[in-house]
C-alpha positions as CSV (number, residue, x, y, z in Angstrom):
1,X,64.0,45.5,123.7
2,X,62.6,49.0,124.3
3,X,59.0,49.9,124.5
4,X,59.0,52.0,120.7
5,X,60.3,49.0,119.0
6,X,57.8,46.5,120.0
7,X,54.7,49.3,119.1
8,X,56.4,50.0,115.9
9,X,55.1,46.9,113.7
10,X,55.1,46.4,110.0
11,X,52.7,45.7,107.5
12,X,51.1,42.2,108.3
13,X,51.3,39.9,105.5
14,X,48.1,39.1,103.6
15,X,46.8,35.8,103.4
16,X,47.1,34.1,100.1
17,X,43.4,34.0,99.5
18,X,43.2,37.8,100.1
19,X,45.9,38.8,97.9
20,X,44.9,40.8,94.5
21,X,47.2,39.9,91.5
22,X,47.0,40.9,87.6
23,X,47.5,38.4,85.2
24,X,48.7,39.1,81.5
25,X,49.5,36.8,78.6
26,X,53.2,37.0,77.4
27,X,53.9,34.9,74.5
28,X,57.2,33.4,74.1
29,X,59.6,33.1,71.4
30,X,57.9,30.2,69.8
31,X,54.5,32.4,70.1
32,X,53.1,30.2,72.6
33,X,50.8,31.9,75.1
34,X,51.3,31.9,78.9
35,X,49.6,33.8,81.6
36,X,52.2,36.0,83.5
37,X,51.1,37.0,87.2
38,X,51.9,40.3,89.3
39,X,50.7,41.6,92.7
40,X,48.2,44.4,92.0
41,X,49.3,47.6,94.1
42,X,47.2,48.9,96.7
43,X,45.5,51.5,94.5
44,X,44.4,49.3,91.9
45,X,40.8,49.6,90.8
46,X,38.7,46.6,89.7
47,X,35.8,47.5,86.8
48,X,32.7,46.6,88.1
49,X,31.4,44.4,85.3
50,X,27.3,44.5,85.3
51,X,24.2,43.0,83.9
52,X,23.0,46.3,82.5
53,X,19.1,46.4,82.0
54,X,16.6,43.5,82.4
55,X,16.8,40.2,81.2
56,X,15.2,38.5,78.7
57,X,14.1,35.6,78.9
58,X,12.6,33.3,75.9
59,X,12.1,30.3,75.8
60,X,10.9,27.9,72.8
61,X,8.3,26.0,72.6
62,X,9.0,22.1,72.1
63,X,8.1,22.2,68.6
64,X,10.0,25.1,67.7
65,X,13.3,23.1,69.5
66,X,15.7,22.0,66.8
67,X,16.7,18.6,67.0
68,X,18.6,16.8,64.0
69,X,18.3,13.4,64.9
70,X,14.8,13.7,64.7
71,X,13.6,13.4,61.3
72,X,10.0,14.3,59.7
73,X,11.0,12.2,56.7
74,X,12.0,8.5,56.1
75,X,15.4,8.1,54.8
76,X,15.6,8.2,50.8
77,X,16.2,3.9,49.9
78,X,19.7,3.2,47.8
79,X,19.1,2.8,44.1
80,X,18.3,-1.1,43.4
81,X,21.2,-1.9,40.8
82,X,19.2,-3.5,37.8
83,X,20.0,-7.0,36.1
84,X,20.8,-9.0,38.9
85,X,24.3,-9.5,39.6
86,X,27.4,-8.6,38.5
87,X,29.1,-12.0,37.1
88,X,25.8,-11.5,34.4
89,X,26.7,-7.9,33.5
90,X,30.6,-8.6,33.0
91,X,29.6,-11.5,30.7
92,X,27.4,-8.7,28.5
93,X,30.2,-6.6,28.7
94,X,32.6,-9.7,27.7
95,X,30.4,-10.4,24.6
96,X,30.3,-6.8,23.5
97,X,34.1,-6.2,23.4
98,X,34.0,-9.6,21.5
99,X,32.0,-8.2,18.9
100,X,33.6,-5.3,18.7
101,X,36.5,-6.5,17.9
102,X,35.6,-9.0,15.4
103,X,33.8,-6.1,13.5
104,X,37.6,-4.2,13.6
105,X,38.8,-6.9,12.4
106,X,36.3,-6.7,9.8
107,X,36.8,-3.2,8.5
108,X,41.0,-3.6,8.5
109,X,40.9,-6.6,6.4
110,X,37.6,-5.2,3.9
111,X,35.2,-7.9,4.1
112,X,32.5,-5.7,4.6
113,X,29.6,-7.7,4.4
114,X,26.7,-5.6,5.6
């Protein structure tokens, strides 16, 4: 080998945690999204993305924290049904249809006694 072909050396490749690259979405032809990535060229310049101005920083007192597990009222009770249970009120109702019908019965055949 001569001298000028051992001085004459190429780029060095950069390590893979140097390297720049540029992603973009592509979406395919079912629309689903994917993140396609390219080598950035040498040239390419990076916005400098800053804080602009000085923060502000609030914070709330403990009472004025929302919390919705915490309630200030007791839980409204379920309505109490009325009457007892419900064998008594589907006997009422049984006794009503009864005489209801008997007083159909009535007015179809005339004997109208009331």
């Amino acid at each position: 080998m001569s001298q000028s072909s051992k001085s004459r050396v190429g780029p060095q490749p950069i390590p893979a945690s140097e390297r720049r690259r540029i992603g973009q979405i592509v979406h395919d032809e079912r629309g689903n999204a994917f993140l396609n990535w390219r080598d950035a060229p040498a040239d390419e310049t990076r916005p400098v993305l800053e804080i602009l101005g000085e923060p502000k920083l609030t914070l709330k007192a403990p009472e004025e924290t929302f919390d919705p597990y915490a309630r200030s009222r007791a839980p409204r009770e379920a309505p109490r049904p009325r009457g007892g249970t419900t064998r008594t009120d589907l006997r009422r109702l049984s006794e009503h249809i009864k005489l209801m019908r008997a007083l159909e019965e009535r007015k179809r055949r005339g004997d109208d006694e009331e």
